[in-house]
PDB file of N, CA, C and O in Angstrom:
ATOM      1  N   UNK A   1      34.868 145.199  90.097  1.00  0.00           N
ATOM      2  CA  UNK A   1      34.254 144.237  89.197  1.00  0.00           C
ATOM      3  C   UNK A   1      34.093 144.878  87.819  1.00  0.00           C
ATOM      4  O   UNK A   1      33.586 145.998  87.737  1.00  0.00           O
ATOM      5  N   UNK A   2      34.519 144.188  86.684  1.00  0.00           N
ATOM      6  CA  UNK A   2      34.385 144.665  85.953  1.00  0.00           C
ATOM      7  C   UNK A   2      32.932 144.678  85.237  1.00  0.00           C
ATOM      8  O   UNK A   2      32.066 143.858  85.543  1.00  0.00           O
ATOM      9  N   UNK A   3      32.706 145.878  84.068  1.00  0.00           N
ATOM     10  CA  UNK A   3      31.196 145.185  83.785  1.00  0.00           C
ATOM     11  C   UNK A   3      31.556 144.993  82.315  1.00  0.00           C
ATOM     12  O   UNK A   3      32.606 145.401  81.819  1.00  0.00           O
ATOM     13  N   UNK A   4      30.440 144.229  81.553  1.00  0.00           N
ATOM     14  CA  UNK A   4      30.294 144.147  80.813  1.00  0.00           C
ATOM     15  C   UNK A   4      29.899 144.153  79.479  1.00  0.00           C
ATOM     16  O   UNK A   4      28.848 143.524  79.356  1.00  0.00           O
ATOM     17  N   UNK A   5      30.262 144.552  78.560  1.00  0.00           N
ATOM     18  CA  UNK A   5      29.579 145.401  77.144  1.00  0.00           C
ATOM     19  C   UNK A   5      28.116 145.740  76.882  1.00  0.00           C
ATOM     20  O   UNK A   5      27.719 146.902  76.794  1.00  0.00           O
ATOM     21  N   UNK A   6      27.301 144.619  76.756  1.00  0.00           N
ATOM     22  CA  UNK A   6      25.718 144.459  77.076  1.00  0.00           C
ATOM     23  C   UNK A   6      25.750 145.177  78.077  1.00  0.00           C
ATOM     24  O   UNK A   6      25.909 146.278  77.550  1.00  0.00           O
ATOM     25  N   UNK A   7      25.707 145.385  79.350  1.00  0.00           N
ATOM     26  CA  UNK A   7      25.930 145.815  80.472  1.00  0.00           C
ATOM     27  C   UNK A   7      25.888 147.799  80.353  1.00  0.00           C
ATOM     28  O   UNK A   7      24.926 148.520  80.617  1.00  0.00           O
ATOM     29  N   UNK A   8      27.048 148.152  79.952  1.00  0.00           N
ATOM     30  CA  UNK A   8      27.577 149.360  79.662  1.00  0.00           C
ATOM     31  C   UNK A   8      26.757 150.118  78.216  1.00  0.00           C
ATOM     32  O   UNK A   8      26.643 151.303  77.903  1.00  0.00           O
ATOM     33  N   UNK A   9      26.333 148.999  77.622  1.00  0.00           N
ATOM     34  CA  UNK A   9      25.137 149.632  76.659  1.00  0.00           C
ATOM     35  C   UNK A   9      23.604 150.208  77.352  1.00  0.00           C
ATOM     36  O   UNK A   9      23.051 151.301  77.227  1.00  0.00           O
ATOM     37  N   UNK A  10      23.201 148.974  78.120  1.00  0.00           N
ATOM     38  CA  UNK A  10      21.923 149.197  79.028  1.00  0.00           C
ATOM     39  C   UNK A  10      22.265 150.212  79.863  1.00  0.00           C
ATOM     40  O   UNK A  10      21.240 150.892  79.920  1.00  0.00           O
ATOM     41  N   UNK A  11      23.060 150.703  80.517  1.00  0.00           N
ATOM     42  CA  UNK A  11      23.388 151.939  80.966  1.00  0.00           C
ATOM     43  C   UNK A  11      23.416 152.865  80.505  1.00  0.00           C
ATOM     44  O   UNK A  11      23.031 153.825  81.172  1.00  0.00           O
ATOM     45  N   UNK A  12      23.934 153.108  78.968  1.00  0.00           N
ATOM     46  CA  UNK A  12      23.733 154.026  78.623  1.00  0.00           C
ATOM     47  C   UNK A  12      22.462 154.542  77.410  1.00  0.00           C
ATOM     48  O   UNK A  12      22.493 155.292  76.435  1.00  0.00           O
ATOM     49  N   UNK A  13      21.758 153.993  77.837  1.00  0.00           N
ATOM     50  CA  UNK A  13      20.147 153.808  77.426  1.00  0.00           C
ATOM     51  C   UNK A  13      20.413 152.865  75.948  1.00  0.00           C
ATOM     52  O   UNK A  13      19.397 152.827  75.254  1.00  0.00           O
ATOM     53  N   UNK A  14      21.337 152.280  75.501  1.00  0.00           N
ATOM     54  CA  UNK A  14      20.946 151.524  74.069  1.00  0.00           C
ATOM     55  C   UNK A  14      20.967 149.940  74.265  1.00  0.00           C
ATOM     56  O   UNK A  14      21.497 149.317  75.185  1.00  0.00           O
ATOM     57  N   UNK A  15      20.353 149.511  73.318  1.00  0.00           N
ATOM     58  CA  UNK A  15      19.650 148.167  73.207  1.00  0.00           C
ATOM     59  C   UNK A  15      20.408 147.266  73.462  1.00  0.00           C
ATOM     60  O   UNK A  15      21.241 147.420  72.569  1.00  0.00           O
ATOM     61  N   UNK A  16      20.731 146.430  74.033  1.00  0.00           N
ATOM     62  CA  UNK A  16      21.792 145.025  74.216  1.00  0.00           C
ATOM     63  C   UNK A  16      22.054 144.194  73.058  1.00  0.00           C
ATOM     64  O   UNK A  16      21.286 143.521  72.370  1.00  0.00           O
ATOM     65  N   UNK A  17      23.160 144.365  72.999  1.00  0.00           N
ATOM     66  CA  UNK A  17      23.105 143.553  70.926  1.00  0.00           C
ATOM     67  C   UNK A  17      23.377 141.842  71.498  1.00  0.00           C
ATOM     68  O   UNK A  17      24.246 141.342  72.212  1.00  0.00           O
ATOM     69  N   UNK A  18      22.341 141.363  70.887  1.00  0.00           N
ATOM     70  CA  UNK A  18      22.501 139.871  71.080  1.00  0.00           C
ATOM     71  C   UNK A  18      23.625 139.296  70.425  1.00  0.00           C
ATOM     72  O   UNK A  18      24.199 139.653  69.396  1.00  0.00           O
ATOM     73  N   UNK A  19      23.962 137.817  71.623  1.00  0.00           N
ATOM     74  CA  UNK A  19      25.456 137.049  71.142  1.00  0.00           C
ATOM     75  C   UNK A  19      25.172 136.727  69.719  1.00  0.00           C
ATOM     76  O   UNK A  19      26.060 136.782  68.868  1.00  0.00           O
ATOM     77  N   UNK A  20      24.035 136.415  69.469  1.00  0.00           N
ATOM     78  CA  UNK A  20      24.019 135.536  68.014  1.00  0.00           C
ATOM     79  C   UNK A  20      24.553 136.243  67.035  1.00  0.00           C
ATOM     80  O   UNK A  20      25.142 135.535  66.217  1.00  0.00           O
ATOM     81  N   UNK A  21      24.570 137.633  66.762  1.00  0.00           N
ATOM     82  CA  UNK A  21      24.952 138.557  65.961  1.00  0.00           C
ATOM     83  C   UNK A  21      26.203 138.689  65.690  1.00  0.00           C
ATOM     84  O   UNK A  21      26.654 139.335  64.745  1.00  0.00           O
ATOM     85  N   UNK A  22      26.950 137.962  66.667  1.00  0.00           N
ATOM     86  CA  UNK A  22      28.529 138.596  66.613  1.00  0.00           C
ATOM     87  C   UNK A  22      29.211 137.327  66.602  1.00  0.00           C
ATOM     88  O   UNK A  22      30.269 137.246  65.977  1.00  0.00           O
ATOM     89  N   UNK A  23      28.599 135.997  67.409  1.00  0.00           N
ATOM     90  CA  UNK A  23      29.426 135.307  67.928  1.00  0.00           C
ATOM     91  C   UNK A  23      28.360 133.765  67.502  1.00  0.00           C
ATOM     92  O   UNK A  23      27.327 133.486  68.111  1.00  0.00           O
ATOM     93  N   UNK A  24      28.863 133.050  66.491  1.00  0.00           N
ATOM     94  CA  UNK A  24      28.165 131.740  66.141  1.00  0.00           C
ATOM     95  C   UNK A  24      28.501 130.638  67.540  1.00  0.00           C
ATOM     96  O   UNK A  24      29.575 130.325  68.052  1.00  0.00           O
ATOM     97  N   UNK A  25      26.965 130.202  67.897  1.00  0.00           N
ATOM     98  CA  UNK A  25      27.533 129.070  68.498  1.00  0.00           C
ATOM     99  C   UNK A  25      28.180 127.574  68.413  1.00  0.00           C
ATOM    100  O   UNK A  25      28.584 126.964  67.423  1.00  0.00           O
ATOM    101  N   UNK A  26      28.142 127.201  69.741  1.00  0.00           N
ATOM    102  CA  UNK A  26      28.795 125.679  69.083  1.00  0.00           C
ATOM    103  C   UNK A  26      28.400 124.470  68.107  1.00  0.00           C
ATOM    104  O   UNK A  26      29.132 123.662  67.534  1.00  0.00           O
ATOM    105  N   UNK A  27      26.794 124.629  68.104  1.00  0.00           N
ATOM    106  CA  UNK A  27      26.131 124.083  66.940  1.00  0.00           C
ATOM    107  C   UNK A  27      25.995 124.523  65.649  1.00  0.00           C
ATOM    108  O   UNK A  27      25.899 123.660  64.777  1.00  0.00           O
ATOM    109  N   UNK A  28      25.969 125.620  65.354  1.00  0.00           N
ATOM    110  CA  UNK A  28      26.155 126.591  64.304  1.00  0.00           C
ATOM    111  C   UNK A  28      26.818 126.257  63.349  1.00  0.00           C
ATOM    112  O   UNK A  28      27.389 127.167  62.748  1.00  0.00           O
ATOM    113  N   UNK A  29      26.989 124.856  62.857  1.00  0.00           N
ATOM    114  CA  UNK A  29      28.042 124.502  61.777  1.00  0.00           C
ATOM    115  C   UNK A  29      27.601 125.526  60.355  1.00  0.00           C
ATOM    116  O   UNK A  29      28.305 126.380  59.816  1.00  0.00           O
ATOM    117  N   UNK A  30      26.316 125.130  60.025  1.00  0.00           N
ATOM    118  CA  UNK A  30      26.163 125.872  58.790  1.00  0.00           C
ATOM    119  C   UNK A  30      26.453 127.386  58.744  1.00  0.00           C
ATOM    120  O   UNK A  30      27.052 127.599  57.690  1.00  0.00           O
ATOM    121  N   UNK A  31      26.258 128.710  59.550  1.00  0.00           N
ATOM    122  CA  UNK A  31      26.839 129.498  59.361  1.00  0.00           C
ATOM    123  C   UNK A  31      28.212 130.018  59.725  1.00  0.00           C
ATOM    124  O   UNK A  31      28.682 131.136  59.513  1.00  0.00           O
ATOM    125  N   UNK A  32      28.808 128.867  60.377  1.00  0.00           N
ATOM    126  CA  UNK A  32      30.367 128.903  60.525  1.00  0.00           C
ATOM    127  C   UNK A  32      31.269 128.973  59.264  1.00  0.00           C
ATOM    128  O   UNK A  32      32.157 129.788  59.014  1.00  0.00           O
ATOM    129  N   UNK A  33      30.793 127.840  58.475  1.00  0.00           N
ATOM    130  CA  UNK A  33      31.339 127.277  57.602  1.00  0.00           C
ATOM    131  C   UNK A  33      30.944 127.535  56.004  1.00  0.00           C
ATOM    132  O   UNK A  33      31.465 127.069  54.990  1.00  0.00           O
ATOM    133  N   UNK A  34      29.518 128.707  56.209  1.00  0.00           N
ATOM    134  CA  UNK A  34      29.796 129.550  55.341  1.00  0.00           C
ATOM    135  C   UNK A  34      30.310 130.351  55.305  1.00  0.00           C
ATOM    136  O   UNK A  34      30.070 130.925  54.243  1.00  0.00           O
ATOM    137  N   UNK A  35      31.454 131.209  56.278  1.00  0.00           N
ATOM    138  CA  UNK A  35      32.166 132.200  56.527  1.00  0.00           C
ATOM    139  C   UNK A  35      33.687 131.302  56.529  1.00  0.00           C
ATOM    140  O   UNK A  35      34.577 131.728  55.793  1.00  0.00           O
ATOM    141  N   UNK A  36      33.822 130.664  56.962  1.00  0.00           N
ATOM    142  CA  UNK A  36      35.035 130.266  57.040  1.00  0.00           C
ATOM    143  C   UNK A  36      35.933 128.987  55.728  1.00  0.00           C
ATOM    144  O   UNK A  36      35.296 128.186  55.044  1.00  0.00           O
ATOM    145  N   UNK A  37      37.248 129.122  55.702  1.00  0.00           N
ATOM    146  CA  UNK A  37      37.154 128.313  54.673  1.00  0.00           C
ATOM    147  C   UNK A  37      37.853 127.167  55.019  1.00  0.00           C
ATOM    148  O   UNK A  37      39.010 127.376  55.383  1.00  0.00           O
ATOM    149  N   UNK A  38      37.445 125.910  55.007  1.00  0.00           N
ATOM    150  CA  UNK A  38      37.885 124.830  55.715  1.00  0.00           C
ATOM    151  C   UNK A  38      39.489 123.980  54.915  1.00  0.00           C
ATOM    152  O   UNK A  38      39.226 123.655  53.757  1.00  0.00           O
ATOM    153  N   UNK A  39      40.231 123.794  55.121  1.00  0.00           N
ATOM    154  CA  UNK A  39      41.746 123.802  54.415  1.00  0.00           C
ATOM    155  C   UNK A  39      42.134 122.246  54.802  1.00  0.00           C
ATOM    156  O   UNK A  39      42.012 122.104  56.019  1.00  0.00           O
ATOM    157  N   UNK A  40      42.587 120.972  54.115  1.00  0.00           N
ATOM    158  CA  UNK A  40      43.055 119.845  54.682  1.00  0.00           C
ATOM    159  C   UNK A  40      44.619 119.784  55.208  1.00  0.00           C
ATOM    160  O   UNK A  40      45.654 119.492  54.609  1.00  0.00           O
ATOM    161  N   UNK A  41      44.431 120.079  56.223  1.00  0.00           N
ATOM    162  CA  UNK A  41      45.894 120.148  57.010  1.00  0.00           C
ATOM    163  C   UNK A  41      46.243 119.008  57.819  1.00  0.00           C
ATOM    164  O   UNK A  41      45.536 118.138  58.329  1.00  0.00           O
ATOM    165  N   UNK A  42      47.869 119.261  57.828  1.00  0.00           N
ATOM    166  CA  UNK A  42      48.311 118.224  58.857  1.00  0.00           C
ATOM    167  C   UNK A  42      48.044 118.308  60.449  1.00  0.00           C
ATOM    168  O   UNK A  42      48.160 119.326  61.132  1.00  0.00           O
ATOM    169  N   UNK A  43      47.686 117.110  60.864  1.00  0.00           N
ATOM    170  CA  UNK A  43      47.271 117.436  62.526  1.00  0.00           C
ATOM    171  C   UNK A  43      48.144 116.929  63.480  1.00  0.00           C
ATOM    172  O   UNK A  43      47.964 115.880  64.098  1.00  0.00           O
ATOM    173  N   UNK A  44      49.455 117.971  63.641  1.00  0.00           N
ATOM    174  CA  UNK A  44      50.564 117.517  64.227  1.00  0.00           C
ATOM    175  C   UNK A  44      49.904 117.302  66.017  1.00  0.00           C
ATOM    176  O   UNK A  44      50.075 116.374  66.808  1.00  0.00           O
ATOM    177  N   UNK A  45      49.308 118.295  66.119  1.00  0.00           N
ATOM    178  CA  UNK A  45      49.322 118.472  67.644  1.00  0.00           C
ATOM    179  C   UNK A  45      47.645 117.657  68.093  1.00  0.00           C
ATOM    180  O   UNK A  45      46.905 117.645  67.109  1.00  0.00           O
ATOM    181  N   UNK A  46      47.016 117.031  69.345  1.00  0.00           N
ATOM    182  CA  UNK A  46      45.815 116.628  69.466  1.00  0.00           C
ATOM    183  C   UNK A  46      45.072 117.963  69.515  1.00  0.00           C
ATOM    184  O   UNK A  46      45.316 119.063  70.012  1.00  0.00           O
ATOM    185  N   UNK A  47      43.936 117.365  68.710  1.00  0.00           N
ATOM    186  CA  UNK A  47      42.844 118.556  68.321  1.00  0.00           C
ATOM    187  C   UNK A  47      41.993 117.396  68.435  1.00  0.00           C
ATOM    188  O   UNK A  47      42.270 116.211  68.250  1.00  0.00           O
ATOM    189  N   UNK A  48      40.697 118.051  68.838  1.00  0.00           N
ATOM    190  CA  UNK A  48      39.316 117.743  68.594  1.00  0.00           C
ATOM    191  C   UNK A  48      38.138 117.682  67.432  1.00  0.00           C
ATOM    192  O   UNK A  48      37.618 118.674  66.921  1.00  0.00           O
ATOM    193  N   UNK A  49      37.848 116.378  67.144  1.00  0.00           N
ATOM    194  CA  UNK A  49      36.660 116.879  66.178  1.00  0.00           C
ATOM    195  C   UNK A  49      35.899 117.670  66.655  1.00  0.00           C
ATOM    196  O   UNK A  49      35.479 117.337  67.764  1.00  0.00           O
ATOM    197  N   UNK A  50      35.369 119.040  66.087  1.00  0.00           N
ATOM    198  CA  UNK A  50      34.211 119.942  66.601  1.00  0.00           C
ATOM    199  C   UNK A  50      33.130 119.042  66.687  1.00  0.00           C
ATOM    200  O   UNK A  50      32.646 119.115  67.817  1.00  0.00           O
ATOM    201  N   UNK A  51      32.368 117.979  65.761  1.00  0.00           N
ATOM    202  CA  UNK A  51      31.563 117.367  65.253  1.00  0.00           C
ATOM    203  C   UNK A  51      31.262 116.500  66.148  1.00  0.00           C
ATOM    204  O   UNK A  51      30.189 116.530  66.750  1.00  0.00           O
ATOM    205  N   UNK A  52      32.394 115.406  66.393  1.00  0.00           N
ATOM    206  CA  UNK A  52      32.109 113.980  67.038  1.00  0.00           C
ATOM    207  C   UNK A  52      33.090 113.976  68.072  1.00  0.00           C
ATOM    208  O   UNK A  52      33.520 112.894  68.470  1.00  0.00           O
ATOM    209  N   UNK A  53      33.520 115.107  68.585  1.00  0.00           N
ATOM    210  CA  UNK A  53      34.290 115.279  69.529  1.00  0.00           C
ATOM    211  C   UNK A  53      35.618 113.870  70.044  1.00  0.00           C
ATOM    212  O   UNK A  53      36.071 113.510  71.131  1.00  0.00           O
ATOM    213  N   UNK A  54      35.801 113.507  68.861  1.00  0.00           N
ATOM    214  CA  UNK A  54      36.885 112.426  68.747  1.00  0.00           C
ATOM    215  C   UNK A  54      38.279 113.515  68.566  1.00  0.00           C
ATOM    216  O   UNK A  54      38.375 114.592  67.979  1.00  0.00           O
ATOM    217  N   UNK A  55      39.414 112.593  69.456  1.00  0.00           N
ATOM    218  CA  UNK A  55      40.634 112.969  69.354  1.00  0.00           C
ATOM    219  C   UNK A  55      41.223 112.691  68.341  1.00  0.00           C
ATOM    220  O   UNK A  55      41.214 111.471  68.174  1.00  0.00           O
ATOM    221  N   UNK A  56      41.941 113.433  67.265  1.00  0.00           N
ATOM    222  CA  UNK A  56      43.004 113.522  66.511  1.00  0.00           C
ATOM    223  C   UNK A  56      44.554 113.659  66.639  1.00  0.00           C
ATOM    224  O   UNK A  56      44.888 114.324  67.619  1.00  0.00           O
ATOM    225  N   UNK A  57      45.500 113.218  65.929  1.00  0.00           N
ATOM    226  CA  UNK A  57      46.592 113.371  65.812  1.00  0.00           C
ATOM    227  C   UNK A  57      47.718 112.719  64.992  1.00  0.00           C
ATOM    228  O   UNK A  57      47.759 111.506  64.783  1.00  0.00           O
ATOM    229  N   UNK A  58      48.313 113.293  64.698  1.00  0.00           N
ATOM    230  CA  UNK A  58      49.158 112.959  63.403  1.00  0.00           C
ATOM    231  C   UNK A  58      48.828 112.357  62.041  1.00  0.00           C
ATOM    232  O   UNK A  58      49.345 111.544  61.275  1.00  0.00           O
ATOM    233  N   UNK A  59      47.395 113.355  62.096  1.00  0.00           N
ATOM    234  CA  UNK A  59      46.721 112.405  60.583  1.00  0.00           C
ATOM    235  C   UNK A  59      46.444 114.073  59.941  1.00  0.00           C
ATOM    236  O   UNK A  59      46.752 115.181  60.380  1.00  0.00           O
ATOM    237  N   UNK A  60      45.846 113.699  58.926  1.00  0.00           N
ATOM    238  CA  UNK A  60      44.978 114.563  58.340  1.00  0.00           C
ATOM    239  C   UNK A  60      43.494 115.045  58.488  1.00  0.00           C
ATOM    240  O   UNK A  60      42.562 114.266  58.684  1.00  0.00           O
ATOM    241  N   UNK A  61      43.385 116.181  58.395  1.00  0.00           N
ATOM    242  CA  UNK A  61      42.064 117.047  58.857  1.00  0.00           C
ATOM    243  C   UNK A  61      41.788 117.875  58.490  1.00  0.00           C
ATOM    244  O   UNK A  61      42.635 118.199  57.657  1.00  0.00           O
ATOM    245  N   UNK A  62      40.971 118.640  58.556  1.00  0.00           N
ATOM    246  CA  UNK A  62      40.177 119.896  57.803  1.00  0.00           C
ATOM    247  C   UNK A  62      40.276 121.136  59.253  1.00  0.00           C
ATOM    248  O   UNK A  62      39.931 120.949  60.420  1.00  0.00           O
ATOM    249  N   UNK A  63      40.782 122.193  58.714  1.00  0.00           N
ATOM    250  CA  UNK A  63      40.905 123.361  59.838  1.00  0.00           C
ATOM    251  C   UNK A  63      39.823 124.202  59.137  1.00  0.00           C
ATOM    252  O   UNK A  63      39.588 124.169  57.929  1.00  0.00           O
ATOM    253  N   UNK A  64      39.338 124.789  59.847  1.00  0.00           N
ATOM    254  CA  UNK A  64      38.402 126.088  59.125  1.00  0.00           C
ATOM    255  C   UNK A  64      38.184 127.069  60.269  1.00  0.00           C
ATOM    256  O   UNK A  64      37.570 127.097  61.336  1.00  0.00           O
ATOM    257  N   UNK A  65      39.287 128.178  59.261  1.00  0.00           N
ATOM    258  CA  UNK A  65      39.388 129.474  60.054  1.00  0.00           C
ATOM    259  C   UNK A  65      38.371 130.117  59.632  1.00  0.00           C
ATOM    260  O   UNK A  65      37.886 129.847  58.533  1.00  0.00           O
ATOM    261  N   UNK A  66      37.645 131.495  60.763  1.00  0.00           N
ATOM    262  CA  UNK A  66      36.821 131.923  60.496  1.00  0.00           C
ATOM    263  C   UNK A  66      37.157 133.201  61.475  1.00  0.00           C
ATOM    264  O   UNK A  66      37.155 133.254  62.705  1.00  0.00           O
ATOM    265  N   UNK A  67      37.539 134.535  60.185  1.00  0.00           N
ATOM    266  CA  UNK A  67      37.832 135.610  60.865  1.00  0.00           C
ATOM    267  C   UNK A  67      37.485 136.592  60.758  1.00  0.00           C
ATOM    268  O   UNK A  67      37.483 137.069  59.623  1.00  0.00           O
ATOM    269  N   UNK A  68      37.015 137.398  61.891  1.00  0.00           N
ATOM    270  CA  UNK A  68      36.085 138.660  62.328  1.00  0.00           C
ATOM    271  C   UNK A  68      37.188 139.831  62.373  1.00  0.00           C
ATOM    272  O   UNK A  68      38.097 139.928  63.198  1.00  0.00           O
ATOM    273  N   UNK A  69      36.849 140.870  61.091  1.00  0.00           N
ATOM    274  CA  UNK A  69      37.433 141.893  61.599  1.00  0.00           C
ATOM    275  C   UNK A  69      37.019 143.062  61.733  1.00  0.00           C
ATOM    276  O   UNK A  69      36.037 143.215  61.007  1.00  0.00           O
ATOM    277  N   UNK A  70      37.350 144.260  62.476  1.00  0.00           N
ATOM    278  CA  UNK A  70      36.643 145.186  63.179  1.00  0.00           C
ATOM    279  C   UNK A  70      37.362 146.234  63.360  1.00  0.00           C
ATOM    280  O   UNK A  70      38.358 146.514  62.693  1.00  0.00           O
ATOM    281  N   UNK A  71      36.752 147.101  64.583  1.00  0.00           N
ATOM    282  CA  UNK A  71      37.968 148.033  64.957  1.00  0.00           C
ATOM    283  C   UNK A  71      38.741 147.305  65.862  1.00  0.00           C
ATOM    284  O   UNK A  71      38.317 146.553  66.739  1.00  0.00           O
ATOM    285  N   UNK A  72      40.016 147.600  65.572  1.00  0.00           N
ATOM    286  CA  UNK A  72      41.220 146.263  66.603  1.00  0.00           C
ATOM    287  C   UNK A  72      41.770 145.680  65.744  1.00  0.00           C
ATOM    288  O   UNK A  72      41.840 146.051  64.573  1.00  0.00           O
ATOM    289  N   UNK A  73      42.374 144.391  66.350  1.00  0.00           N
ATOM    290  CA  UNK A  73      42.650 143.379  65.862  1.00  0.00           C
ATOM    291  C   UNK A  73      41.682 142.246  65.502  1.00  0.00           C
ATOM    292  O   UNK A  73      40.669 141.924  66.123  1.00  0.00           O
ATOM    293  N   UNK A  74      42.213 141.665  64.307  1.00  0.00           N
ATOM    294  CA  UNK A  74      40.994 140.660  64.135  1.00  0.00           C
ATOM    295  C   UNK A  74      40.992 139.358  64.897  1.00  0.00           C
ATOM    296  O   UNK A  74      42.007 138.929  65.446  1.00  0.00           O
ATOM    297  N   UNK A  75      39.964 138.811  64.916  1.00  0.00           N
ATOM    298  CA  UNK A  75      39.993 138.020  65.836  1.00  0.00           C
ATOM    299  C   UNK A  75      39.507 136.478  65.261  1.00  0.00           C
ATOM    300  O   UNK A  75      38.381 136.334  64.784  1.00  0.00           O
ATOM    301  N   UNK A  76      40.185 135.687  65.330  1.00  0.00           N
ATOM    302  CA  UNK A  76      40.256 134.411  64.325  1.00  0.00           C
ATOM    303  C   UNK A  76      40.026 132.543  65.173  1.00  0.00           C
ATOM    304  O   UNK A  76      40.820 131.814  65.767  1.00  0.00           O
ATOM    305  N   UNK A  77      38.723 132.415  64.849  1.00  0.00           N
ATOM    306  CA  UNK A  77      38.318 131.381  65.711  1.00  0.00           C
ATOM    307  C   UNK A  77      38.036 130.249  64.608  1.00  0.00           C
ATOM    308  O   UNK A  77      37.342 130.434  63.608  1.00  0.00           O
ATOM    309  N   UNK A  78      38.726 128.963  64.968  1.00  0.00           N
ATOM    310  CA  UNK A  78      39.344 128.017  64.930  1.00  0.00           C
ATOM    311  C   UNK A  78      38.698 126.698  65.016  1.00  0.00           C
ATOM    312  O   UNK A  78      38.792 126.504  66.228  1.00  0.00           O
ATOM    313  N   UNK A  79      38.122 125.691  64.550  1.00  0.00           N
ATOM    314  CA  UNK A  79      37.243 124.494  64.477  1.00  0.00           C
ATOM    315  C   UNK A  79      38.292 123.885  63.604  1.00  0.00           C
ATOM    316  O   UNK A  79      39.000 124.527  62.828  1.00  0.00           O
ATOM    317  N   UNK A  80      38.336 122.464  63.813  1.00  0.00           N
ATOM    318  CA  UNK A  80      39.238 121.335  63.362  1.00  0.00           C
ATOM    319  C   UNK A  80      37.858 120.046  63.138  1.00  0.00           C
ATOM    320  O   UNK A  80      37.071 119.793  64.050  1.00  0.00           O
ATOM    321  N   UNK A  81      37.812 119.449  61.938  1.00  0.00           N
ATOM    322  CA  UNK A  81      36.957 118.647  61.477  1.00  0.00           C
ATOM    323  C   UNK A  81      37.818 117.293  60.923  1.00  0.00           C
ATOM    324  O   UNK A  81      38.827 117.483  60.243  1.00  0.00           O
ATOM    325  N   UNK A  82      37.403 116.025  61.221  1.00  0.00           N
ATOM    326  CA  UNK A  82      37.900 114.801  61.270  1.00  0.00           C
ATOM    327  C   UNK A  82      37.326 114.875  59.269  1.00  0.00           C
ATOM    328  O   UNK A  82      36.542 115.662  58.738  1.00  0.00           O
ATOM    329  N   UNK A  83      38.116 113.724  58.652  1.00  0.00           N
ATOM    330  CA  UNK A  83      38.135 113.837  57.402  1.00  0.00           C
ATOM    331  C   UNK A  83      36.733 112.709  57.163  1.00  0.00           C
ATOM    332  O   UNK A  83      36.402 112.464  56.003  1.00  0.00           O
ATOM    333  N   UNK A  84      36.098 112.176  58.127  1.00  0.00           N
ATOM    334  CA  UNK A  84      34.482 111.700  57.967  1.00  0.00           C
ATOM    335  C   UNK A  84      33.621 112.978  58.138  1.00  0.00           C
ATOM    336  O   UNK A  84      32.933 113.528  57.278  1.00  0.00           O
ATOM    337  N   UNK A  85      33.775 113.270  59.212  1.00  0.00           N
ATOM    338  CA  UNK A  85      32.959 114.732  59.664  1.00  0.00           C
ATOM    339  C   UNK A  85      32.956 115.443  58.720  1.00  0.00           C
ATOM    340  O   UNK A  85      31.919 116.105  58.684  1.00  0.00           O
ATOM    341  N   UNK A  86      33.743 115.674  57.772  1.00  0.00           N
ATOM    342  CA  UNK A  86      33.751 116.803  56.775  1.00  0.00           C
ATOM    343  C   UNK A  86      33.319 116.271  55.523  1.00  0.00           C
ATOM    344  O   UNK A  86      32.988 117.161  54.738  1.00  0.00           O
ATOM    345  N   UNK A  87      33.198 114.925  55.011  1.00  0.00           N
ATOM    346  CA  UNK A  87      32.497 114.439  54.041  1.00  0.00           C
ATOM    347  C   UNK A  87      30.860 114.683  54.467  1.00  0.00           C
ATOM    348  O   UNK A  87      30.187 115.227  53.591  1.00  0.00           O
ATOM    349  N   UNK A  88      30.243 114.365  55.594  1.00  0.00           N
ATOM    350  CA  UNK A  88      29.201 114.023  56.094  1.00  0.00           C
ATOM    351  C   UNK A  88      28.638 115.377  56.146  1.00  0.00           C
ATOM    352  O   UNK A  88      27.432 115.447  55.906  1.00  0.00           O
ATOM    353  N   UNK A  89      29.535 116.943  56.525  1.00  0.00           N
ATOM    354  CA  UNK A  89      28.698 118.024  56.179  1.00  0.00           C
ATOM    355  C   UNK A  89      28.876 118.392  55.354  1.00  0.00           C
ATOM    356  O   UNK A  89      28.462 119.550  55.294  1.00  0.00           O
ATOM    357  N   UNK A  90      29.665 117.821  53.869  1.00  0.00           N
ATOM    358  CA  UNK A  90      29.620 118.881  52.739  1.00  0.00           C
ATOM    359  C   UNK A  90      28.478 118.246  51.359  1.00  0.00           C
ATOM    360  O   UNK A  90      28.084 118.835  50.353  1.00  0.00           O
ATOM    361  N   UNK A  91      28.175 116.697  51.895  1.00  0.00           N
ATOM    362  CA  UNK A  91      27.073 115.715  51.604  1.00  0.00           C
ATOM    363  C   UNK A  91      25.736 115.811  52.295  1.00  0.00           C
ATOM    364  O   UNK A  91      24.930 114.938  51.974  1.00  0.00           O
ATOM    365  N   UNK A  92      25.234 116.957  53.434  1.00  0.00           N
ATOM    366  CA  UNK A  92      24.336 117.606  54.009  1.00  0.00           C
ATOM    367  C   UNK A  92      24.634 118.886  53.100  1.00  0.00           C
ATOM    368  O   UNK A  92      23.506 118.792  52.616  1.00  0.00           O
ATOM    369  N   UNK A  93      24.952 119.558  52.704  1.00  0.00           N
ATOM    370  CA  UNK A  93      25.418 120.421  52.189  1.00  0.00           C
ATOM    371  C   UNK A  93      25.488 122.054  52.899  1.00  0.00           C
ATOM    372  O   UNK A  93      24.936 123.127  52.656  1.00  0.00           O
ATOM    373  N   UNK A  94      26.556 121.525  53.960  1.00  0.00           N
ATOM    374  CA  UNK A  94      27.250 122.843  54.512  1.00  0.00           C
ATOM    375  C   UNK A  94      28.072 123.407  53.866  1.00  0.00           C
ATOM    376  O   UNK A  94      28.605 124.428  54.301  1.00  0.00           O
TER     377      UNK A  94
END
């Protein structure tokens, strides 16, 4: 079984670094999307609104990459926003 990072820290007597620190959750629009930069792209393939969880395809949409880099490779996580959804948080002002 493998273990796991948190895990292998508490073992070796240091503190467990919380998810929030590293890893935004799924509600987390506002600090997503101050890190990431949201781009109006074509939406060839079905994608999901993050927002209103409505299906897309072959229209236009907002991608916003948001990428972590470190020791490694970077690692680049991905939210797709419907072109209402993205009026509605930049008029909340995300």
């Amino acid at each position: 079984m493998a273990a796991g990072f948190n895990y292998k820290r508490r073992r070796n007597g240091m503190s467990p670094i919380p998810m929030e620190i590293y890893m935004p959750d799924d509600h987390d629009d506002r600090r997503f999307l101050s890190r990431a930069v949201p781009k109006l792209r074509w939406c060839l393939w079905p994608r999901q609104c993050h927002v209103s969880r409505k299906w897309m395809w072959l229209t236009l949409a907002y991608r916003a990459d948001y990428v972590i880099t470190g020791p490694g490779d970077p690692a680049v996580w991905t939210r797709w926003y419907s072109n209402e959804e993205m009026i509605i948080l930049k008029l909340k002002g995300f």
